[in-house]
C-alpha positions as CSV (number, residue, x, y, z in Angstrom):
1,X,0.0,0.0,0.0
2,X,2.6,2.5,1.2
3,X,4.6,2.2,-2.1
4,X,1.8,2.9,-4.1
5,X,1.0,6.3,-2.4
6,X,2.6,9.5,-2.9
7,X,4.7,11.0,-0.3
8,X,1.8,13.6,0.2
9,X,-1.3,11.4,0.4
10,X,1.4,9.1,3.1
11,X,1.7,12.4,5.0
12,X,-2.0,12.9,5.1
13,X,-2.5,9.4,6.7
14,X,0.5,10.1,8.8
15,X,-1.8,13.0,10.0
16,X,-5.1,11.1,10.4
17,X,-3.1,8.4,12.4
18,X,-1.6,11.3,14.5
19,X,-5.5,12.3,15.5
20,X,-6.2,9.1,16.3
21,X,-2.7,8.2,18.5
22,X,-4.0,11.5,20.4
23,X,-7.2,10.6,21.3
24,X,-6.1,7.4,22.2
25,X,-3.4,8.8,24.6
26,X,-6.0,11.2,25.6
27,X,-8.0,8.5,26.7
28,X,-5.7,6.5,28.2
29,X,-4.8,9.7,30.5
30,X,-7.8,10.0,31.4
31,X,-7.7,6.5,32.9
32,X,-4.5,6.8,34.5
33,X,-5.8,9.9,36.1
34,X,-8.8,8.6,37.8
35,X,-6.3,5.5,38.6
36,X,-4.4,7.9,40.1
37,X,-7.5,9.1,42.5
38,X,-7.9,5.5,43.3
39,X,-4.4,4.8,44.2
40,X,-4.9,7.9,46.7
41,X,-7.9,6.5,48.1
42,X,-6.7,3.2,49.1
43,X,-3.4,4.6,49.7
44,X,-1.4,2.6,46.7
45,X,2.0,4.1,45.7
46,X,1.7,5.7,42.3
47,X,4.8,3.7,41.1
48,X,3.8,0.3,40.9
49,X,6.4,-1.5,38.8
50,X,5.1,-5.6,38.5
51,X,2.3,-3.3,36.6
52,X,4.7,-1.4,34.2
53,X,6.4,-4.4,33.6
54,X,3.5,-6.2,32.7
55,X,2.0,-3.1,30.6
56,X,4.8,-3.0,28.5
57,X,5.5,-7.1,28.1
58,X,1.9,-7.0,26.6
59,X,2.8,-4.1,24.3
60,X,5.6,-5.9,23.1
61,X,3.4,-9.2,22.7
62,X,0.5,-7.1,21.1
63,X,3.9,-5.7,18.5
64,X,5.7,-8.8,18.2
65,X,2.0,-10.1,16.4
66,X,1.9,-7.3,14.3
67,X,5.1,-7.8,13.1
68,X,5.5,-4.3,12.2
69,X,8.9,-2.4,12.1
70,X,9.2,-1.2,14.9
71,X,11.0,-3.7,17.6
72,X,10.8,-4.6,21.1
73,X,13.3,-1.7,22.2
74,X,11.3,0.9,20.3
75,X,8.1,-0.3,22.0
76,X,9.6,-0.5,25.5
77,X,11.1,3.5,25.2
78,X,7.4,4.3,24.0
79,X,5.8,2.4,26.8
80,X,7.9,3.5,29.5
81,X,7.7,7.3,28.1
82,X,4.0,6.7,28.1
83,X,3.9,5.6,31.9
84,X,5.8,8.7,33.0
85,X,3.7,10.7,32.0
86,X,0.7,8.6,33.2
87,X,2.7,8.8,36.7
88,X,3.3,12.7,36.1
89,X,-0.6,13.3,36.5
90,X,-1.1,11.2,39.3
91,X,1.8,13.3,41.2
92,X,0.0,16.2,40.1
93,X,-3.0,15.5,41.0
94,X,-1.9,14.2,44.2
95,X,0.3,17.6,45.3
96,X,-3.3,19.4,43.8
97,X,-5.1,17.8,46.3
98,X,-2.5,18.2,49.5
99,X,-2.0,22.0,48.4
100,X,1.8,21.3,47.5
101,X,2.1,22.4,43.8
102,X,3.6,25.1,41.9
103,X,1.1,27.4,40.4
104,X,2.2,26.1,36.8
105,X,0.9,22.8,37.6
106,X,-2.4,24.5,38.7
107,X,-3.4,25.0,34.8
108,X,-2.6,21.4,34.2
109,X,-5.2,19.6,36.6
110,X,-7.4,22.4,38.0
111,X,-10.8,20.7,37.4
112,X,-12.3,24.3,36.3
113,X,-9.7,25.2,33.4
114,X,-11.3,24.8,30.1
115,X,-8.2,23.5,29.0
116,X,-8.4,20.3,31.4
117,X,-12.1,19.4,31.7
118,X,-11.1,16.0,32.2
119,X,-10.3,16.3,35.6
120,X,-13.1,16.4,38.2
């Protein structure tokens, strides 16, 4: 398929893929965030690593049937980049809620900011 394409029409799927990645990762924040909350409330440590480890083995399981390009490396640095950042809202959240954080973070979580409606 990709051969038979022109550069442009590949960048215009690149760009419809790219929408979609987003609003999967959107999603998927959105979990980790009220994840987060529940962590809190049963007082869980936001770093659980038997649960990263296992996130990305299935990843890599999930690639290794695809057999796409990209390998298991590749798929471990996006996992584990992909985590952090799930972790960086639940620390967020977390100082949000115990008063602690810097009023940059503020923007990022406060569950009135049109630009976060996701949190509540």
């Amino acid at each position: 398929m990709a051969s038979e394409l022109s550069v442009e029409a590949l960048r215009e799927e690149i760009d419809r893929l790219d929408e979609v990645i987003v609003r999967l990762l959107d999603s998927r924040a959105r979990c980790a965030y009220a994840i987060g909350r529940m962590k809190r409330l049963e007082g869980r440590p936001i770093y659980e690593p038997g649960r990263e480890t296992a996130v990305v083995a299935h990843a890599k399981e999930v690639n290794a049937r695809l057999g796409g390009p990209l390998d298991d490396e590749a798929i471990g640095r996006l996992y584990e980049r992909i985590m952090d950042e799930a972790r960086r809202i639940q620390r967020l959240e977390a100082e949000r809620e115990a008063g602690t954080q810097s009023p940059a973070d503020s923007v990022i979580l406060d569950g009135d900011a049109k630009e976060q409606s996701w949190s509540s």
